[in-house]
Backbone of each chain as ProteinMPNN parsed JSONL, in Angstrom:
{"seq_chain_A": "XXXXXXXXXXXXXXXXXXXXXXXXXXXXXXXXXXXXXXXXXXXXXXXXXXXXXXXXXXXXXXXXXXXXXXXXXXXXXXXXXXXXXXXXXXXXXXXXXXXXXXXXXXXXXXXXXXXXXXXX", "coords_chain_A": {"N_chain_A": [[220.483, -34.273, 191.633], [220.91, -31.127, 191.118], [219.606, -27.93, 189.252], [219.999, -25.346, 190.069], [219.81, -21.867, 189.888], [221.899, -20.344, 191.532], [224.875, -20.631, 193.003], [226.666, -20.318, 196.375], [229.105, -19.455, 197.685], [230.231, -20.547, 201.109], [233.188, -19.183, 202.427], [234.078, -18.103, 204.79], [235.195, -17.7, 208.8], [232.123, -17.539, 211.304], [232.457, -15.029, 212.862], [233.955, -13.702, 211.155], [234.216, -10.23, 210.337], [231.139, -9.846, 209.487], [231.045, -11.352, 207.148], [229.319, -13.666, 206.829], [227.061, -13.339, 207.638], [226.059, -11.221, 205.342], [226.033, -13.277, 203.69], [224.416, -15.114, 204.404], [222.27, -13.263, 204.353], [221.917, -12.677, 201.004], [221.244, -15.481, 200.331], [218.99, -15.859, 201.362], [217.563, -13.443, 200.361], [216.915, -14.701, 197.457], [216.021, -17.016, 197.676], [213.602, -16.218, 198.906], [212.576, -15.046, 196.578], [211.993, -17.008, 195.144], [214.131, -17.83, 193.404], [216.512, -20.737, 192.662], [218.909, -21.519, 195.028], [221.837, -22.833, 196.109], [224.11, -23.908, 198.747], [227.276, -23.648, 199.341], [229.667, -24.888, 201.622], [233.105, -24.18, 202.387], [236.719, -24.15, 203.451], [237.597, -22.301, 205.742], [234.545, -21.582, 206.23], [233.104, -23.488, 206.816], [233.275, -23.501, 209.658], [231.027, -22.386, 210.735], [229.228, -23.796, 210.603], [229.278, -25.443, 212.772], [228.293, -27.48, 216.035], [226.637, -26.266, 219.045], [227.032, -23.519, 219.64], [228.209, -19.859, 220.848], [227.691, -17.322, 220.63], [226.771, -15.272, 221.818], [228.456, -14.197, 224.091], [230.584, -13.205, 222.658], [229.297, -10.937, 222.45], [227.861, -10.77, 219.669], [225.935, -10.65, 216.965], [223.489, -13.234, 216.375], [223.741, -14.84, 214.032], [223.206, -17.11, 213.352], [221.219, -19.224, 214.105], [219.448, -18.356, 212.053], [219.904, -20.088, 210.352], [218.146, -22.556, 210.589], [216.087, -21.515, 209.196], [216.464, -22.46, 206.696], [214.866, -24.582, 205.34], [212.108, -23.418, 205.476], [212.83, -21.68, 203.734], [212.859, -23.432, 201.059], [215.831, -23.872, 200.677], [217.34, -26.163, 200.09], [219.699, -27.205, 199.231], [222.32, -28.569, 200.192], [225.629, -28.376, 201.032], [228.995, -29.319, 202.125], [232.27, -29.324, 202.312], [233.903, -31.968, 202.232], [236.503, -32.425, 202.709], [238.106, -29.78, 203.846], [236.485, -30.178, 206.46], [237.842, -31.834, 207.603], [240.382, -31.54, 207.445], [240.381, -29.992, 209.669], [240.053, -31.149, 211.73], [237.404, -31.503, 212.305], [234.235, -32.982, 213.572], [231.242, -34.12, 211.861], [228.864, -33.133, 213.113], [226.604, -30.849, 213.367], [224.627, -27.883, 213.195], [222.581, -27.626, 211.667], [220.301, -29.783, 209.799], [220.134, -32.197, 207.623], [221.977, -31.616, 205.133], [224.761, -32.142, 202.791], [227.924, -33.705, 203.541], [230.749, -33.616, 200.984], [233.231, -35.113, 199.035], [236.202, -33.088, 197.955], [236.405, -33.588, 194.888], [233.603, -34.451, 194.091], [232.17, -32.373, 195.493], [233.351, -29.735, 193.572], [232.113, -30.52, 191.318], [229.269, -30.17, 191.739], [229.275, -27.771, 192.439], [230.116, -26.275, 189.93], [228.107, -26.971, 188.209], [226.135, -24.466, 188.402], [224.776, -21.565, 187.134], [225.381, -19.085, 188.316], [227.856, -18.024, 190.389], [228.514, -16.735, 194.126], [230.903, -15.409, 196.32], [231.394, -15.355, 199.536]], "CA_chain_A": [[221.262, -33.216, 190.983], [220.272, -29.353, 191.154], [219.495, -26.708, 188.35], [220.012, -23.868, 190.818], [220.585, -20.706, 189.409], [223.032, -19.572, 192.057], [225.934, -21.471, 194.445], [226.836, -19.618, 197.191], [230.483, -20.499, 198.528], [230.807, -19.531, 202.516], [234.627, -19.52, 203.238], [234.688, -17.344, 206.257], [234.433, -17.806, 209.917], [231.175, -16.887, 211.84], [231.868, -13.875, 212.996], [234.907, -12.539, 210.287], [233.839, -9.077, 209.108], [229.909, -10.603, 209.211], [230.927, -12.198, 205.518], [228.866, -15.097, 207.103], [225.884, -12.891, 207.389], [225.657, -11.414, 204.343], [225.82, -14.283, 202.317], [222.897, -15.502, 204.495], [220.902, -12.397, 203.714], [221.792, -12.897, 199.816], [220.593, -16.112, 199.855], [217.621, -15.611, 201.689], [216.659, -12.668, 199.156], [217.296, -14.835, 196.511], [215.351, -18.068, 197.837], [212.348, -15.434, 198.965], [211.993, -14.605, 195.188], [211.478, -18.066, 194.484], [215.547, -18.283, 192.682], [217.058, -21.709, 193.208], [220.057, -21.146, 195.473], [222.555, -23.919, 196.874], [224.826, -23.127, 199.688], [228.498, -24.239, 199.504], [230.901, -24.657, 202.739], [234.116, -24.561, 202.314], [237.768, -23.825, 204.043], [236.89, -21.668, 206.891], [233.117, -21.701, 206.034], [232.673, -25.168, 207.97], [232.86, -23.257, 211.266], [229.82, -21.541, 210.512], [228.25, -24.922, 211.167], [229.187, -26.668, 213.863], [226.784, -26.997, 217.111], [226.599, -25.674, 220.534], [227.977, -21.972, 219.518], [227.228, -19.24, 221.906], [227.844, -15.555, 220.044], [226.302, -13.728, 222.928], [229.299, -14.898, 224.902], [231.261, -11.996, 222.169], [228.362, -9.914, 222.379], [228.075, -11.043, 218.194], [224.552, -10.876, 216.718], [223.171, -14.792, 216.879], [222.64, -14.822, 212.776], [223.503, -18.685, 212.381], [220.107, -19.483, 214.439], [218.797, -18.319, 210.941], [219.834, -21.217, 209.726], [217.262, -23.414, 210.601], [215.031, -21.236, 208.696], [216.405, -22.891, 205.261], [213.78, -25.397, 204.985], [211.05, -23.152, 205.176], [212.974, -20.936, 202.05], [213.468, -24.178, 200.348], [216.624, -24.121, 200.359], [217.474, -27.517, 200.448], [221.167, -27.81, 198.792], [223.497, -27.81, 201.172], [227.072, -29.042, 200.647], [230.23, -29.265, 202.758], [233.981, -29.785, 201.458], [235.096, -32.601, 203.206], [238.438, -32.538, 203.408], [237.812, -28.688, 205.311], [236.576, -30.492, 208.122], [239.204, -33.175, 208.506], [242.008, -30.649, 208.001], [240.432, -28.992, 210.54], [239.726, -32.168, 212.996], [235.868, -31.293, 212.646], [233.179, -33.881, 213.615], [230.454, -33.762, 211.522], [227.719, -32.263, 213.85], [226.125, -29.497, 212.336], [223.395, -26.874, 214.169], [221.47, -28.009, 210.692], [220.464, -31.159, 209.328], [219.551, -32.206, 205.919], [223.52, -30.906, 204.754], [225.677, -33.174, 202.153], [229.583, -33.97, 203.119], [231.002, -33.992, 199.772], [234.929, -34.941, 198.486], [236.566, -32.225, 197.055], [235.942, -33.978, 193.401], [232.35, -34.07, 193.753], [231.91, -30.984, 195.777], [233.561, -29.134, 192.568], [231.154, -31.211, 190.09], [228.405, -29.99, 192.439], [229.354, -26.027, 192.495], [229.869, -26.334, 188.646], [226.06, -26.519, 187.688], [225.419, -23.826, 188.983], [225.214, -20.421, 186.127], [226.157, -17.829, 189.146], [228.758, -18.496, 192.223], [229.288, -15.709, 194.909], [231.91, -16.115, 197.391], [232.037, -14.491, 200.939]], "C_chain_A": [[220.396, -31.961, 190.906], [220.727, -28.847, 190.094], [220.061, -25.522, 188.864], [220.208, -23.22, 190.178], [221.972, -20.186, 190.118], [223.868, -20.342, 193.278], [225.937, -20.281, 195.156], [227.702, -20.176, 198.055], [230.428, -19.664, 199.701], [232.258, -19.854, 202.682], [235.011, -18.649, 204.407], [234.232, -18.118, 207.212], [233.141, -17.247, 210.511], [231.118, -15.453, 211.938], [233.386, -13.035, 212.432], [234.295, -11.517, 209.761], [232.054, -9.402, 209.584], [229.753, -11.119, 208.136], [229.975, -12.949, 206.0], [227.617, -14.28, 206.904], [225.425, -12.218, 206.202], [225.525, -11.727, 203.248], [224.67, -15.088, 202.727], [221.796, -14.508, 204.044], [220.645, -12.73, 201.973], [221.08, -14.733, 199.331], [219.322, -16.172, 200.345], [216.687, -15.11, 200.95], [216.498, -13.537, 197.495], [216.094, -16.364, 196.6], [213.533, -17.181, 198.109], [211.731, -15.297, 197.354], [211.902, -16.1, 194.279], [213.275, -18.637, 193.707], [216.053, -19.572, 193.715], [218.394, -21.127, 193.521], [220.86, -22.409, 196.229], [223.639, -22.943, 197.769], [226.042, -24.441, 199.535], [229.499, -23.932, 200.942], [231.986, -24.861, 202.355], [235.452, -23.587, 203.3], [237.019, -23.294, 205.558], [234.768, -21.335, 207.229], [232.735, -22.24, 207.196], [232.342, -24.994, 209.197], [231.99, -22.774, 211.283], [228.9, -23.06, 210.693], [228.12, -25.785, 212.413], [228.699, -26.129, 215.137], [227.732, -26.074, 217.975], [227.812, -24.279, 220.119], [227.26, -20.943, 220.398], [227.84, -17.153, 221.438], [227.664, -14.891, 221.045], [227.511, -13.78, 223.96], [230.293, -13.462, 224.06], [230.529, -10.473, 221.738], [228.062, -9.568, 220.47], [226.145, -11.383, 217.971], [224.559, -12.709, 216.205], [222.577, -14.737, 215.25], [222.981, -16.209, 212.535], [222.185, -19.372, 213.053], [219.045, -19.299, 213.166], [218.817, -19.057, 210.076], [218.917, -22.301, 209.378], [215.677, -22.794, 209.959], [215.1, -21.773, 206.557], [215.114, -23.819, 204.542], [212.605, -24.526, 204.617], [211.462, -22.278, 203.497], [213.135, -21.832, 201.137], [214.859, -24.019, 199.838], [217.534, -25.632, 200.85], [219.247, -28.254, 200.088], [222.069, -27.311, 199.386], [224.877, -28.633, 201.071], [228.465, -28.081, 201.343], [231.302, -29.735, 202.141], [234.502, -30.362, 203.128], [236.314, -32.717, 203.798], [238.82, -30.664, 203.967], [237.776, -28.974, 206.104], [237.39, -31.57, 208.32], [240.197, -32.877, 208.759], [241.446, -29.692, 209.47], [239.864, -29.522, 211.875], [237.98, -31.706, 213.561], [235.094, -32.677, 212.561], [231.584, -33.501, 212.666], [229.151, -33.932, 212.106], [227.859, -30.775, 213.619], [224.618, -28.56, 213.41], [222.757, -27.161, 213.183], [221.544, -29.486, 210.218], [220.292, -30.962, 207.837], [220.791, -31.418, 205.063], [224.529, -32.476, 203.836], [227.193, -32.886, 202.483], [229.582, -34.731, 201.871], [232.721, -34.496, 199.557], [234.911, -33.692, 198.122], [235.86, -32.079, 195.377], [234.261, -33.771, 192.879], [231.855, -32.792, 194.271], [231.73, -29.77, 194.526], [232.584, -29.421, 191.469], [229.919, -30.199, 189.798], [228.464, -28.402, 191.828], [229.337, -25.619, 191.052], [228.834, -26.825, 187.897], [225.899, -25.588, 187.894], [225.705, -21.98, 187.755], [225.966, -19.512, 187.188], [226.969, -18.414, 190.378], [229.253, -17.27, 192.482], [229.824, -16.606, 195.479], [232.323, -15.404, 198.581], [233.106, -15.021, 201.781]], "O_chain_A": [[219.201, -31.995, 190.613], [221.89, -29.024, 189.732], [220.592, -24.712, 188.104], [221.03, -23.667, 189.378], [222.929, -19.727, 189.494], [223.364, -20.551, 194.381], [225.347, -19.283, 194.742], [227.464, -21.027, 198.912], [230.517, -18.437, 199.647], [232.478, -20.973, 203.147], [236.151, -18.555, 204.861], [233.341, -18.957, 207.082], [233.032, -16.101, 210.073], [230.265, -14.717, 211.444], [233.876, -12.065, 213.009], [233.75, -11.715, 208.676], [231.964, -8.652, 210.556], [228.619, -11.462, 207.8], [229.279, -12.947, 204.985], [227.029, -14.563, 205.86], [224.29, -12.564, 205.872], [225.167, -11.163, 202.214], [223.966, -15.684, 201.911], [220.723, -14.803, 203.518], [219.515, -12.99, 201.559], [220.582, -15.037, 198.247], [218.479, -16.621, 199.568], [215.57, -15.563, 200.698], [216.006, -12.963, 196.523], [215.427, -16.667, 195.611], [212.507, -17.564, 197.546], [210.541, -15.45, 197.079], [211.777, -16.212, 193.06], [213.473, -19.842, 193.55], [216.057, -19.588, 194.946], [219.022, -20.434, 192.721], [220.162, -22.942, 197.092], [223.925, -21.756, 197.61], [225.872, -25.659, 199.583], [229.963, -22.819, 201.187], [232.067, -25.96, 201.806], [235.168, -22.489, 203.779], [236.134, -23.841, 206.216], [234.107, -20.993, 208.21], [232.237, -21.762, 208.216], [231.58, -25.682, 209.875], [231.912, -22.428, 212.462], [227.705, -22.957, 210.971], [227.236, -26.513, 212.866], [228.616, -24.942, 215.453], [228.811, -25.496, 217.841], [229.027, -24.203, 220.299], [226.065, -21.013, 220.686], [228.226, -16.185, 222.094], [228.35, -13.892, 221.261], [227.195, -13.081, 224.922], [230.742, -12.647, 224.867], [230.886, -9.47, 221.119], [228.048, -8.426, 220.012], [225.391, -12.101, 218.628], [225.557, -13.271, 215.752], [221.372, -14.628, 215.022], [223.048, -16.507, 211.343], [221.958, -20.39, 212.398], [217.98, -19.916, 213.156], [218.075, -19.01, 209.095], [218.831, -22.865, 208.287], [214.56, -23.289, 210.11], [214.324, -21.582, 205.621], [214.609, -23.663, 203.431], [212.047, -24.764, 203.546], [210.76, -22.234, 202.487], [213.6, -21.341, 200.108], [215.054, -24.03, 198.622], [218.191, -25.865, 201.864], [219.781, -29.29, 200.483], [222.586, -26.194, 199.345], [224.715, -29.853, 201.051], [228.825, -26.91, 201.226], [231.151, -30.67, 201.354], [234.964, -29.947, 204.191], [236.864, -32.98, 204.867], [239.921, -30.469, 204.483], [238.573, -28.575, 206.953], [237.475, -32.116, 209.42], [240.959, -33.288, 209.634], [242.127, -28.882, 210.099], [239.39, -28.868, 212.804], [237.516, -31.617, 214.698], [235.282, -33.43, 211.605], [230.94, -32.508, 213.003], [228.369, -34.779, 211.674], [228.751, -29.927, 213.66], [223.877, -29.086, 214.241], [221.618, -26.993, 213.62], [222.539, -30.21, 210.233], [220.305, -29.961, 207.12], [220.404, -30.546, 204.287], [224.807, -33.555, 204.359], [227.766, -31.987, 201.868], [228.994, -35.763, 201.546], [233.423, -33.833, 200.32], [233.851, -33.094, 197.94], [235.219, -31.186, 194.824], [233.793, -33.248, 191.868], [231.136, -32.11, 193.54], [230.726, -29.084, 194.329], [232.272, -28.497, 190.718], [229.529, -29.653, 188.765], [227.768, -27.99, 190.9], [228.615, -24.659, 190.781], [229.05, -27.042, 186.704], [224.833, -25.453, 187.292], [226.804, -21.426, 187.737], [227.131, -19.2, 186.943], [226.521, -19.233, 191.181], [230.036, -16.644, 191.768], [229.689, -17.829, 195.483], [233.44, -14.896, 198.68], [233.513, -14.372, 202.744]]}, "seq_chain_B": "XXXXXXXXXXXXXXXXXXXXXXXXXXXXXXXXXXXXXXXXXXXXXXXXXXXXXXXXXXXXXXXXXXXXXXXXXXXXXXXXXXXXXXXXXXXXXXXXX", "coords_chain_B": {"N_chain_B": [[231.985, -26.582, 179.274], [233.89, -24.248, 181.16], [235.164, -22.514, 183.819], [236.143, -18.94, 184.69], [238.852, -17.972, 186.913], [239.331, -15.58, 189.199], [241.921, -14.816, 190.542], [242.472, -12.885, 193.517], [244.065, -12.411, 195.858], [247.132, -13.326, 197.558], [248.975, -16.577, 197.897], [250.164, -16.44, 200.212], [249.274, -15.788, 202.156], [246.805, -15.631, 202.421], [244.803, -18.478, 202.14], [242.556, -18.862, 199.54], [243.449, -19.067, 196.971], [244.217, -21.587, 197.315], [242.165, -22.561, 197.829], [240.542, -22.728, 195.7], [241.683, -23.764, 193.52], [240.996, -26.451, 194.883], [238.783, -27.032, 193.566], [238.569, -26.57, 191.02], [238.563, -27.155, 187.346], [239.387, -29.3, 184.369], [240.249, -27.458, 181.857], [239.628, -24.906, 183.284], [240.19, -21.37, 183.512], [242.864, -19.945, 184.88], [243.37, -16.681, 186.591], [245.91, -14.461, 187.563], [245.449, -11.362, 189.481], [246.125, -8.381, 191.34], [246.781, -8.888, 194.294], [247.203, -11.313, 193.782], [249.334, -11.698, 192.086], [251.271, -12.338, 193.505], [251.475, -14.891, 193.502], [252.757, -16.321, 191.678], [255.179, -16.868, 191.973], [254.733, -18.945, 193.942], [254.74, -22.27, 195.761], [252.043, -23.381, 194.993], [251.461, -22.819, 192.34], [254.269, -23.218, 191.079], [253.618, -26.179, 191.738], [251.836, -26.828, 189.903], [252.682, -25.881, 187.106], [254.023, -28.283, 187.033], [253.094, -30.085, 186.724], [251.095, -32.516, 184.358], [248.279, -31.069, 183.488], [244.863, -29.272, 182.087], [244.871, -26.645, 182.924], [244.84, -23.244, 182.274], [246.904, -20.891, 183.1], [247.478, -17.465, 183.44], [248.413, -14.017, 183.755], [247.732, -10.182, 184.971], [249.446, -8.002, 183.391], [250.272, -5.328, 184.24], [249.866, -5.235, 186.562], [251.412, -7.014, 187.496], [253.73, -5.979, 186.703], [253.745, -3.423, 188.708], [254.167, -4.613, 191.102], [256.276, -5.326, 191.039], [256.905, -7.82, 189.825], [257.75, -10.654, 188.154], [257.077, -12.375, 185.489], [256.951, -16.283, 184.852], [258.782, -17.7, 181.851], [256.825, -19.28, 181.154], [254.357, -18.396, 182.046], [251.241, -16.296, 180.545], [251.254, -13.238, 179.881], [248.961, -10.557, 180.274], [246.584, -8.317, 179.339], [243.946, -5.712, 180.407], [242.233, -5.49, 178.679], [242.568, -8.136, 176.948], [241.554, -9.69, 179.128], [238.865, -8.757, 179.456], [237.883, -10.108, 177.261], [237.94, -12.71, 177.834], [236.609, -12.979, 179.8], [234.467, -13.797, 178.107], [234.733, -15.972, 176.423], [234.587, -17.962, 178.615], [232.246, -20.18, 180.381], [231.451, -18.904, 182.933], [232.438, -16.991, 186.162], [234.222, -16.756, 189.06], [235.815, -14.995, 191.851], [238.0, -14.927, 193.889], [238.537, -13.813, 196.872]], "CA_chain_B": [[231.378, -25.948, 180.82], [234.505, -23.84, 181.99], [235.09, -21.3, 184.648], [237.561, -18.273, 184.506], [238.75, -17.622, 187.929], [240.121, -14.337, 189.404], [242.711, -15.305, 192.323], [242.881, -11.385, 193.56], [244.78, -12.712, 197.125], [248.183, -14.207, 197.658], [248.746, -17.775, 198.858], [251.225, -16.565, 201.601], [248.356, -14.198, 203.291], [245.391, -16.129, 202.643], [244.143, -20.104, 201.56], [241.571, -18.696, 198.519], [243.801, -19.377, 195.655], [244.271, -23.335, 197.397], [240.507, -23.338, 197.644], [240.278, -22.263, 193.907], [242.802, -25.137, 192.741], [240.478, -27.599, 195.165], [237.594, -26.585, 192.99], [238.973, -25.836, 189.497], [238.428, -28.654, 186.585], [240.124, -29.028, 183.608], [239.552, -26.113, 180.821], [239.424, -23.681, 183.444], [241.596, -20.357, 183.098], [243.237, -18.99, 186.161], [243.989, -15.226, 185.56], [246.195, -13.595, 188.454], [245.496, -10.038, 189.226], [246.086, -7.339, 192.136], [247.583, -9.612, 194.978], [247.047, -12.857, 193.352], [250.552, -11.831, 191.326], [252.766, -12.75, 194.234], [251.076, -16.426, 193.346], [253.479, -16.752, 190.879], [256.792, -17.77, 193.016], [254.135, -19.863, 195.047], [254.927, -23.691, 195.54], [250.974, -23.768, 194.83], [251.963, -22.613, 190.859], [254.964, -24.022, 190.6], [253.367, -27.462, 191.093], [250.692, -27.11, 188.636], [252.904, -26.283, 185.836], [255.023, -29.129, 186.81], [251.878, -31.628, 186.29], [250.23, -31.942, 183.385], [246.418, -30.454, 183.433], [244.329, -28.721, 181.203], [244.436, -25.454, 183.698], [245.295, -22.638, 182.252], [247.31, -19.895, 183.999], [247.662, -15.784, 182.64], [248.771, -12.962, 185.168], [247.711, -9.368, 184.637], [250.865, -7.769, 183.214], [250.483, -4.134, 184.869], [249.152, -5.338, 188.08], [252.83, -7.959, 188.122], [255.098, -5.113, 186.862], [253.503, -2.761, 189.594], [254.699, -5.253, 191.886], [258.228, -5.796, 190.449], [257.053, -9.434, 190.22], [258.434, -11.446, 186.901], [255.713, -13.802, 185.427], [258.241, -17.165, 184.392], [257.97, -18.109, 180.83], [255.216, -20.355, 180.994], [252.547, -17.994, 182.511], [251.105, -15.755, 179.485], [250.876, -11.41, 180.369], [247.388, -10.275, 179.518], [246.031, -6.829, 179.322], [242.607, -5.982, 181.034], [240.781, -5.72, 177.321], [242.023, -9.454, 177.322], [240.764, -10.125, 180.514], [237.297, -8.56, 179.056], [237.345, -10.729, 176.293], [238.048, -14.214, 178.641], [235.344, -13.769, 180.246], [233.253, -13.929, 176.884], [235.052, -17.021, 176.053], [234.236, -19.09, 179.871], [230.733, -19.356, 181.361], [231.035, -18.484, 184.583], [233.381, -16.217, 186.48], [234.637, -16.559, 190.156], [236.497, -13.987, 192.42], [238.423, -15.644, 194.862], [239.718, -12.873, 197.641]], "C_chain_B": [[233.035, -25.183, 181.268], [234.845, -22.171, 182.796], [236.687, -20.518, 184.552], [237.46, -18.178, 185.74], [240.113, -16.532, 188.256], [240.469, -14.373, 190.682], [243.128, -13.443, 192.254], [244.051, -11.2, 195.106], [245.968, -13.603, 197.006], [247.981, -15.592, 198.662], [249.289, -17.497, 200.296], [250.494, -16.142, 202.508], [247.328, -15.207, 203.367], [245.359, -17.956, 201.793], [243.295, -19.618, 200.129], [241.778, -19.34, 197.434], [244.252, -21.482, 195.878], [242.974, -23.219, 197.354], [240.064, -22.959, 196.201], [240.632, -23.671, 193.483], [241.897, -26.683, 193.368], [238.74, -27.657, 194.078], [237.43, -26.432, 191.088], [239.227, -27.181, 188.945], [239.338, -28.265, 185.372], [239.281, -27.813, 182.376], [239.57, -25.047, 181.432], [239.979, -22.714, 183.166], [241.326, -20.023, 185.112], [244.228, -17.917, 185.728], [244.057, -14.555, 187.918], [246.038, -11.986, 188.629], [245.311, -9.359, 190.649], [247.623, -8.143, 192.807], [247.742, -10.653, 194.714], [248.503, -12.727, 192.355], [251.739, -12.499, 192.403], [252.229, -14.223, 194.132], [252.371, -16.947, 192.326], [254.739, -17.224, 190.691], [255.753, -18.508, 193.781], [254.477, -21.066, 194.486], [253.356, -23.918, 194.699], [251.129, -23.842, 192.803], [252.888, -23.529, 190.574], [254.783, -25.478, 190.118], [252.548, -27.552, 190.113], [251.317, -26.856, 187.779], [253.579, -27.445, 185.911], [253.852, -30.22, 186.222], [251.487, -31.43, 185.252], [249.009, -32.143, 183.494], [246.373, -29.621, 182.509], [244.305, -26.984, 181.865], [245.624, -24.507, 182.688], [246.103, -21.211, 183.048], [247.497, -18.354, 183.307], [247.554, -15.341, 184.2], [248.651, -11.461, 184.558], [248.809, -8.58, 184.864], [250.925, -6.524, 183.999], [250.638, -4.812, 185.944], [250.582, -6.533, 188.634], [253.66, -6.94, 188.332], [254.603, -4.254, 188.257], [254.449, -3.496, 190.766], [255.822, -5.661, 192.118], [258.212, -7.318, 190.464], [257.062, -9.963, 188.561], [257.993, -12.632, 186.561], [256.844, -14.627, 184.604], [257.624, -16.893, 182.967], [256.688, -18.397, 180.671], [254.245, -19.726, 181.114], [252.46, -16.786, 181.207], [250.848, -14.112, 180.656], [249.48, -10.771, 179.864], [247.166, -8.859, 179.978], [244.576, -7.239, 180.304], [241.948, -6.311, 179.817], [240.91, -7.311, 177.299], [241.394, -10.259, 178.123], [239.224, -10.126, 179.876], [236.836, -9.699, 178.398], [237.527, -12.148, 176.536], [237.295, -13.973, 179.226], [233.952, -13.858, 179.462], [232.999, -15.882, 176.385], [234.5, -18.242, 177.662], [232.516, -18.728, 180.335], [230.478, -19.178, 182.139], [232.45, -17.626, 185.059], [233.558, -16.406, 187.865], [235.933, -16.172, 190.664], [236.804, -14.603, 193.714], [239.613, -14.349, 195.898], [239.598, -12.829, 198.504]], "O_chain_B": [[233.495, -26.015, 182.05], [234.741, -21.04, 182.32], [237.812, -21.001, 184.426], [236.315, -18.228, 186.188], [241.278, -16.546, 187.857], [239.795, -14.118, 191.68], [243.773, -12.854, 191.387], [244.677, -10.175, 195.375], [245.83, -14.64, 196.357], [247.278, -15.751, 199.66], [248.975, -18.125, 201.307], [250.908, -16.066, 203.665], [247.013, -15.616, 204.484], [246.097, -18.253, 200.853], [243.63, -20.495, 199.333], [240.941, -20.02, 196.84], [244.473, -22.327, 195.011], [242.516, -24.061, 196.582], [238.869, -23.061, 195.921], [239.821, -24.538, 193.158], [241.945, -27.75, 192.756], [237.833, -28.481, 194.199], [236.499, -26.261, 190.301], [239.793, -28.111, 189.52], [239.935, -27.191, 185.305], [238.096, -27.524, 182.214], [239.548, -24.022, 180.751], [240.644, -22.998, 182.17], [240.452, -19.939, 185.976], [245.243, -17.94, 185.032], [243.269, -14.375, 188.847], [246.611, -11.333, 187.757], [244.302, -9.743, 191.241], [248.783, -8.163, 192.395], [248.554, -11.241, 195.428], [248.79, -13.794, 191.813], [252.811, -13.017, 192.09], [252.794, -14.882, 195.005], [252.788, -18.1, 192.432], [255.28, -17.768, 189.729], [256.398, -18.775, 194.795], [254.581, -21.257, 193.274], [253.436, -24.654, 193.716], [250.895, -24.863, 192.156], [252.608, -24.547, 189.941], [255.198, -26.036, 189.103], [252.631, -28.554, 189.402], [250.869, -27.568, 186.881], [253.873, -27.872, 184.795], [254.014, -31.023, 185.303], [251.397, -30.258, 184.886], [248.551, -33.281, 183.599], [247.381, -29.136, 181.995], [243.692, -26.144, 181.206], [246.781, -24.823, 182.413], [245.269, -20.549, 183.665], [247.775, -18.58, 182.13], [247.053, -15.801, 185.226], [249.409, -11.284, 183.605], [249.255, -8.337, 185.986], [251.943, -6.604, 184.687], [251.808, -4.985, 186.285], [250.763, -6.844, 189.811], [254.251, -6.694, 189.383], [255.389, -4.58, 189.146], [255.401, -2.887, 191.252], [256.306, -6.216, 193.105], [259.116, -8.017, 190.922], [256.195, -9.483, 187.831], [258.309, -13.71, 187.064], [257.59, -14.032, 183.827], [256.594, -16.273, 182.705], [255.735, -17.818, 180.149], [253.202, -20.068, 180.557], [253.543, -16.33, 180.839], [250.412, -14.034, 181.805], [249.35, -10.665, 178.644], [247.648, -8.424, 181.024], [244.192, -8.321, 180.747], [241.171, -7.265, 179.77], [239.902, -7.983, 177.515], [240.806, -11.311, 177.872], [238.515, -11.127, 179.78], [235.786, -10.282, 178.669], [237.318, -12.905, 175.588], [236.797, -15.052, 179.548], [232.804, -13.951, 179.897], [232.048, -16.632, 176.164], [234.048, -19.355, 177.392], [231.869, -17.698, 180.525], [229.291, -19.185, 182.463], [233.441, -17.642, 184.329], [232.442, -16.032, 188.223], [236.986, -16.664, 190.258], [235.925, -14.779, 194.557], [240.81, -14.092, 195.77], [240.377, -12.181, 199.203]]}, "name": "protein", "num_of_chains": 2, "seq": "XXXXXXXXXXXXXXXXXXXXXXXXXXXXXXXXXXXXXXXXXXXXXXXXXXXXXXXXXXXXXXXXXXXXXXXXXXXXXXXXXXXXXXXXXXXXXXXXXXXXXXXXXXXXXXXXXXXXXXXXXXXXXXXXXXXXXXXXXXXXXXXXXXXXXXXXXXXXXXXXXXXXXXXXXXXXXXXXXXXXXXXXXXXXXXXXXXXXXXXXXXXXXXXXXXXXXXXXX"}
């Protein structure tokens, strides 16, 4: 179970708007300063994880390769809303490891610890 | 522990206010306001008052009439100063748009 100070729900696609990117910069700045941060997937989020993606293909800056820099920010709480990827016939293969599929029920449990929740 | 949450998007346009409801425990408040008023003919509403839960529902009364949209009985009309003063009463706040 996590203290975090701050959830961080993704519900967009990769490359909607760049919501996806700067909710990675906010947690980045937020894990840099030492603040516990968890990362929540949900609804459209989920696609922001899954492998073999090729951005340069929409000429889209490649910011989900920044992913694999969570470990070194300790950011270690990572949580998916299961029933996202089943409505959405997703396999769970992920471009990151070390990621919890949650239910709905506990997902919510999960995001409710947390004192602050953004939501891109 | 409960969260106020501010559905500012309609269900018909966008999923937010279903990913609120997949997320939302009992005690919470759900307070409609901008576009989140056309929620209030949504099947997504309708069923939650039909069930019984602890969720509360309020719809910001300008931000319905603006809309010519007619909160039923059941859902309460709230000013913004009430708004201010619900999020004194919950400890956390999320903006779902």
């Amino acid at each position: 179970m996590t203290t975090n100070l701050l959830a961080i729900i993704n519900s967009s696609a990769p490359y909607n708007r760049n919501l996806g990117k700067e909710s990675l910069d906010v947690a980045l700045i937020f894990a840099s300063f030492e603040q516990g941060v968890s990362l929540f997937f949900q609804g459209d989020g989920v696609y922001q994880l899954i492998d073999q993606q090729n951005p340069q293909k929409i000429s889209a800056k490649d910011y989900l390769k920044t992913f694999s820099a969570f470990e070194f920010y300790d950011i270690e709480d990572i949580y998916i809303c299961q029933e996202s990827l089943t409505v959405r016939n997703l396999s769970e293969s992920f471009h990151i490891d070390n990621v919890q599929v949650l239910p709905p029920e506990t997902f919510a449990k999960h995001l409710a610890m947390h004192q602050q929740i953004l939501r891109f | 522990m409960s969260i106020l949450h501010l559905i500012r998007s309609s269900a018909f346009h966008r999923s937010d206010f279903e990913q609120c409801l997949s997320i939302a425990q009992s005690n919470d408040t759900i307070i409609f306001c901008d576009d989140g008023c056309y929620n209030l003919s949504h099947p997504l509403t309708t069923n939650l008052l039909a069930q019984e839960n602890k969720l509360t529902i309020k719809v910001l009364q300008d931000h319905a009439q603006a809309r010519a949209i007619i909160a039923p009985q059941t859902i309460e009309g709230i000013t913004m100063e009430d708004l201010v003063s619900l999020t004194f009463t919950h400890d956390k706040v999320i903006t779902w748009q």
